[in-house]
C-alpha positions in Angstrom: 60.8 -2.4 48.6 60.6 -1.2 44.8 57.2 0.4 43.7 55.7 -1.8 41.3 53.0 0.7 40.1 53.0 4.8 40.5 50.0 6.9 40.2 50.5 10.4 39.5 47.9 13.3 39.8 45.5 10.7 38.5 42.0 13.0 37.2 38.3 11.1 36.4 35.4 13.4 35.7 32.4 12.3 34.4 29.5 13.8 32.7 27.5 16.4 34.4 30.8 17.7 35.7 30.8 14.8 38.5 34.6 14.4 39.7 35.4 11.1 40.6 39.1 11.3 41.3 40.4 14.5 42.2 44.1 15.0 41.6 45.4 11.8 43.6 48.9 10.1 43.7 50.4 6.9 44.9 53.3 4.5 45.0 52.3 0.7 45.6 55.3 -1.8 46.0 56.1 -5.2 44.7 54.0 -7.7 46.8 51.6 -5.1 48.6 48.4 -6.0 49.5 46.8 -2.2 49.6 43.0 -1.6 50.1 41.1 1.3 49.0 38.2 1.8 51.4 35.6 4.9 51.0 31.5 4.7 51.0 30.0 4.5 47.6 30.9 7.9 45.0 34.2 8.4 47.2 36.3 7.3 43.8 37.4 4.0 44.7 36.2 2.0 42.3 37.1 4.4 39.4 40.7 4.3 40.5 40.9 0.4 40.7 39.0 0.8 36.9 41.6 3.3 35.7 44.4 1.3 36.9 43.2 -1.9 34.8 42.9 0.2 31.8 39.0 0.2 32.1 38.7 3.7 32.2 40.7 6.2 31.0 42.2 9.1 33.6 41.6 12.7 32.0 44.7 13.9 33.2 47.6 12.2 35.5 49.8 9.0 34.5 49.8 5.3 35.6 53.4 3.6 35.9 53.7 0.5 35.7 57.2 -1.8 36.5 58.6 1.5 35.2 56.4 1.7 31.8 54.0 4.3 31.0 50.7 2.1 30.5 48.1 5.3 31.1 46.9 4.6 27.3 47.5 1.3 27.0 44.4 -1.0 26.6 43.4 -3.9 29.3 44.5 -6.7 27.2 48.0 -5.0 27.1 48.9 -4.4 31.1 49.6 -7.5 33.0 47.4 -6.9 35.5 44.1 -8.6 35.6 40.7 -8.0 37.6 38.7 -10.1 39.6 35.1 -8.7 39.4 32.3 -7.9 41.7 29.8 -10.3 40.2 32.6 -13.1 39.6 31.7 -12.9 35.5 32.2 -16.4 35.0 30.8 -18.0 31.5 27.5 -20.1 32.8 28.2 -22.5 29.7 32.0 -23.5 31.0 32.6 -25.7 33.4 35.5 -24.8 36.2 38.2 -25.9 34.5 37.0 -24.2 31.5 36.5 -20.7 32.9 39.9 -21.3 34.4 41.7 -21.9 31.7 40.2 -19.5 29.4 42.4 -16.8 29.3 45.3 -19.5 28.2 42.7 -20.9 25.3 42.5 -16.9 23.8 46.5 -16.3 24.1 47.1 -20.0 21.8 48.1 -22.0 25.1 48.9 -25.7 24.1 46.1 -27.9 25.2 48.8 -29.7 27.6 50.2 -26.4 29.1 46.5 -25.3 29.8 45.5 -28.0 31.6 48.8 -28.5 33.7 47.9 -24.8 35.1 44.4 -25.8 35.4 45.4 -28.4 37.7 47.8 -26.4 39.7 45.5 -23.6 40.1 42.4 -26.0 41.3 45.4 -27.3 44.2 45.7 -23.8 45.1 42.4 -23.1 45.6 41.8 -26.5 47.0 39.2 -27.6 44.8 40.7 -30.4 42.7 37.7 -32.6 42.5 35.6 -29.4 41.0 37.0 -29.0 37.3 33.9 -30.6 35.4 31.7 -28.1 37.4 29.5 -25.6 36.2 29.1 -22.6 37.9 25.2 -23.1 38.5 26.7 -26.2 40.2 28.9 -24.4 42.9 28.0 -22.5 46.1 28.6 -19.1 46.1 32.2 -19.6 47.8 33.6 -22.1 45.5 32.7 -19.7 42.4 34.3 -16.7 44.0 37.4 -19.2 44.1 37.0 -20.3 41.0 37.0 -16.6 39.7 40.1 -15.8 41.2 41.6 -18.8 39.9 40.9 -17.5 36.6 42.0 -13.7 37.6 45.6 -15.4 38.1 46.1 -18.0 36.1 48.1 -15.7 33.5 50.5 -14.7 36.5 49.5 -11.2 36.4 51.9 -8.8 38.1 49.2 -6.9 39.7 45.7 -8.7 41.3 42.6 -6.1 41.5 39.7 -7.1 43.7 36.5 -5.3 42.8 34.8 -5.8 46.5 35.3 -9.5 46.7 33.5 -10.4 49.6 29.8 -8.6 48.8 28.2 -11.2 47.7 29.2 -13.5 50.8 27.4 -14.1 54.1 29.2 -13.2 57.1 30.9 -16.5 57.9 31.9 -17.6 54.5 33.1 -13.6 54.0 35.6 -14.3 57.3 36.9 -17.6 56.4 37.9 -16.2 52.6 38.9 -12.7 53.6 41.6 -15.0 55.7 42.2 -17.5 53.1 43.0 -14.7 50.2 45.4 -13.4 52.6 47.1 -16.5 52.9 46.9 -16.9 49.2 48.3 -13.4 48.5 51.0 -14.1 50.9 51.6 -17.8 49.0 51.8 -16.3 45.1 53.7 -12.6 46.6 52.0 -11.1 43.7 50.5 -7.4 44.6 46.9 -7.1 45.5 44.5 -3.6 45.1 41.1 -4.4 46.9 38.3 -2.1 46.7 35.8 -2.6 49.3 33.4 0.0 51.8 33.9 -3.1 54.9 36.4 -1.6 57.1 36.6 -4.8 58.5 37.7 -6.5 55.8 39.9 -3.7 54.8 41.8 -4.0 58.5 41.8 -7.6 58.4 43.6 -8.4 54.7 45.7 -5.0 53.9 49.2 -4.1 54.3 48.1 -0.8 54.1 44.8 0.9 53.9 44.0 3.9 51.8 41.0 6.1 53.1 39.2 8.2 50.0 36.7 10.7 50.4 35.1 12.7 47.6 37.6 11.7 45.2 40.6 12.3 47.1 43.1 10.3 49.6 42.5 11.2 53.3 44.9 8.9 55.0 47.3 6.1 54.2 48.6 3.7 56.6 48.6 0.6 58.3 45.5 -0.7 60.0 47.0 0.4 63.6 48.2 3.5 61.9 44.5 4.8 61.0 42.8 3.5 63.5 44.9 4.9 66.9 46.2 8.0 64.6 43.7 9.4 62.5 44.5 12.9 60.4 41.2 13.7 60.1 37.5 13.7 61.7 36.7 11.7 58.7 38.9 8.8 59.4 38.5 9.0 63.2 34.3 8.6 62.2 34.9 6.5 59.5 37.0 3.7 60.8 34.8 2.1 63.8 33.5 4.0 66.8 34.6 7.2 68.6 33.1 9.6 71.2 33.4 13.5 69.7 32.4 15.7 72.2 32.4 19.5 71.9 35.5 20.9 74.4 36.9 23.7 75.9 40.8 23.4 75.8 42.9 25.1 78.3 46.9 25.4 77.2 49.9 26.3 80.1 52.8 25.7 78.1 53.1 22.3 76.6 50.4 21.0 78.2 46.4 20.8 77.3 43.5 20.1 78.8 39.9 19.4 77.4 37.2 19.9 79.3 33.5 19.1 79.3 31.1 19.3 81.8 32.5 17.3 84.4 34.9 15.7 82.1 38.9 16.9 82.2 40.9 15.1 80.1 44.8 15.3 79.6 45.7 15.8 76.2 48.9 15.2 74.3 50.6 18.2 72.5 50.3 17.5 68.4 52.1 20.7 67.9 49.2 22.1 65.9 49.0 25.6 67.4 45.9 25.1 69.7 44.9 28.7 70.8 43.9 28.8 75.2 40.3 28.8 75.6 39.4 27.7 72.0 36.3 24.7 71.3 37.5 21.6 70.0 36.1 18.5 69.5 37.9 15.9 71.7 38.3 12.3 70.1 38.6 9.1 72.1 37.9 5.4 71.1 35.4 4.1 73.2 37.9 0.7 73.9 41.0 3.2 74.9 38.4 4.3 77.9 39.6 2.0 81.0 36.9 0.9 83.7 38.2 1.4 87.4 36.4 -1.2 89.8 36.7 -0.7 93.2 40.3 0.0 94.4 41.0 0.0 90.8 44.4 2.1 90.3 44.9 4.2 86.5 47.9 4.0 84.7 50.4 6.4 85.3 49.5 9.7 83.6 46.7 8.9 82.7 43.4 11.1 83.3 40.8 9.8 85.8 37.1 10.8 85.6 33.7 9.9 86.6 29.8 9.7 85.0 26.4 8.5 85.7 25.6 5.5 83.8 22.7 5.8 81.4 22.5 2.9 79.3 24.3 -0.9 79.5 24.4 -2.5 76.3 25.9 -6.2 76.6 27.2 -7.9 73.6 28.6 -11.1 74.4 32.1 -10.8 76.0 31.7 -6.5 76.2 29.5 -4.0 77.3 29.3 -0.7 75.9 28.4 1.7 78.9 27.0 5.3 78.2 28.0 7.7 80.8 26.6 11.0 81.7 29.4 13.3 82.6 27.5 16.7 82.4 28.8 17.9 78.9 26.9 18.0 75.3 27.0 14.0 75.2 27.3 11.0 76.8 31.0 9.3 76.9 30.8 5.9 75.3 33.1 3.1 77.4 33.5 -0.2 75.5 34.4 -3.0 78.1 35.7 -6.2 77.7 34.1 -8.9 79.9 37.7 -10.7 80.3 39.4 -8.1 82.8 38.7 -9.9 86.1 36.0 -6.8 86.7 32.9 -8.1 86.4 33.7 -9.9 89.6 33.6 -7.2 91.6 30.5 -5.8 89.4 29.9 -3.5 86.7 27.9 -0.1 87.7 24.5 -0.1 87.2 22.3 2.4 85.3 21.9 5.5 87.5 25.0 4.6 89.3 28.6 6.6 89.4 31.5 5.0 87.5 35.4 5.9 87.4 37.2 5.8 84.3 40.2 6.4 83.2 41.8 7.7 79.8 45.9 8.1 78.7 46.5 11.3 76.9 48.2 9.7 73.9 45.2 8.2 72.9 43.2 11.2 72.5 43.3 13.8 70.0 41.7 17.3 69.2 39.8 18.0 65.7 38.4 20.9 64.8 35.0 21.8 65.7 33.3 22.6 62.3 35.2 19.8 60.4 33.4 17.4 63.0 29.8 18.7 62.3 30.6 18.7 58.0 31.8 15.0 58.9 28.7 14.7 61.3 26.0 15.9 59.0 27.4 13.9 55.9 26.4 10.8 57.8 30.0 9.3 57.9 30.1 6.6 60.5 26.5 6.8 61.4 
């Protein structure tokens, strides 16, 4: 698929020396629905701004179908922006605020309404055209917005964090209805958003920033089972990182902690016999053995006190004490047939068991940096 837009060795600093984005580069294709995710000050935002000409990069280019539009103004890159705080004009109705963009760029009256209509069908709110914004829930102006963002059939859609201003069930039936209408229109999408939720939900791909730079880009799957760093392993959802000792004999590894020996698979990153490393596992890849339960083959089979039973509705995330620095973390689903045969109990013994390509090995200090920076806490 062609790249519609190329960023290269984009550079923001602000004043006070602040560097928002540090030296990053990118190729987004035609039709892409690609999310920048990062906490707040992780450059984002300033690199969605940059790319609809609202700030200015001090160094790097912006490509766009080809073009060089790095200097080029807002009102001259077809891309528009659909903002945080849905800017619509409190004075203009919904049809109005739709349309506006037309009204500026001498649209006939006839042609303006025509794409009114067909954009108010699209959003599926046909009967809401004479409506001011005071007089429309929070959902129906965040429609209305984007209505307006695409009216002009920009060739690029940016999404300042869409969904803050939602509640939680409104913000899960849009995240899946601006994926249907992204997938409807085929235009390309940049979201901006901290929710790596919504970020897995909606994207194509997923880019991770941190401190003004691109950690990882991949697929949801991608970043989630493969991380290439502690801070997208802590950053996207939950993961036990306990300090281990790793034992190599050829091609094979094996961390242990306390009573924990785990199987690990080879990355082919030069891991010295006997060194500390910090062994990553997702607390879901962690399979509960009931009685005369049988592992998968391969896979490494362990056992731990239980200390704590938190229930959530269909799971239970079990802490278990296997003798090392912390607690493994087992997230179970209540679905599995288990449960009728019992979980463990706090203070009793459970067996797990764990597949060695789902764990991975990060280096000790770049855990605690990640640790004491608060990611994923």
């Amino acid at each position: 698929m062609a790249n519609i837009l190329e960023l290269s060795n984009l550079t923001k600093t602000f004043r006070g020396g602040v560097v928002a984005v540090d030296n990053i580069s990118l190729d987004i294709s035609e039709g892409e629905f690609l999310t920048m995710l990062g906490p707040s000050g992780c450059g984002k935002t300033t690199t969605l701004r940059m790319i609809g000409g609202f700030e200015y990069p001090d160094s790097g280019s912006i490509l766009l179908d080809g073009q060089d539009v790095t200097d080029n103004p807002p009102y001259r890159r077809p891309v528009n922006m659909m903002f945080q705080d849905f800017a619509l004009f409190p004075h203009m109705n919904s049809a109005e605020n739709i349309g506006y963009g037309l009204k500026i760029a001498g649209v006939s009256r006839g042609e303006i309404d025509e794409r009114v209509k067909r954009m108010l069908d699209m959003i599926e709110l046909p009967l809401m055209g004479d409506r001011l914004p005071s007089q429309l829930s929070i959902g129906q102006r965040q429609r209305i917005a984007l209505a307006r963002a695409l009216i002009n059939n920009p060739r690029v859609l940016l999404l300042d964090e869409p969904m803050s201003a939602l509640d939680a069930k409104l913000k899960e039936t849009m995240q899946i209805e601006l994926r249907h209408i992204h997938d409807r229109i085929g235009i390309t999408f940049i979201m901006v958003t901290h929710d790596q939720t919504e970020s897995m939900i909606m994207s194509d791909r997923i880019i991770v920033m941190h401190a003004g730079r691109i950690e990882q880009i991949g697929s949801a799957t991608e970043l989630y089972d493969h991380p290439h760093s502690a801070y997208v392993a802590e950053f996207l959802g939950t993961s036990n990182m306990i300090p281990a000792t790793v034992t190599k004999d050829g091609s094979s590894l094996m961390a242990r902690a306390g009573d924990l020996s785990i199987a690990v698979d080879d990355d082919g990153s030069g891991i010295v016999d006997g060194s500390v490393r910090s062994l990553f596992i997702r607390p879901e890849k962690i399979r509960l053995l009931g009685d005369g339960g049988v592992a998968y083959d391969g896979a490494s089979v362990f056992t731990g006190k239980v200390k704590e039973l938190f229930f959530s509705g269909n799971a239970v995330r079990i802490d278990l004490d296997v003798g090392a620095d912390r607690p493994v973390m087992v997230h179970h689903q209540l679905d599995t047939g288990l449960e009728q045969a019992g979980l463990p109990t706090i203070g009793e013994t459970a067996t797990c068991s764990v597949r060695p390509e789902t764990v991975r090995l990060f280096d000790i200090a770049e855990v605690a940096a990640v640790e004491a920076e608060g990611v994923g806490a």
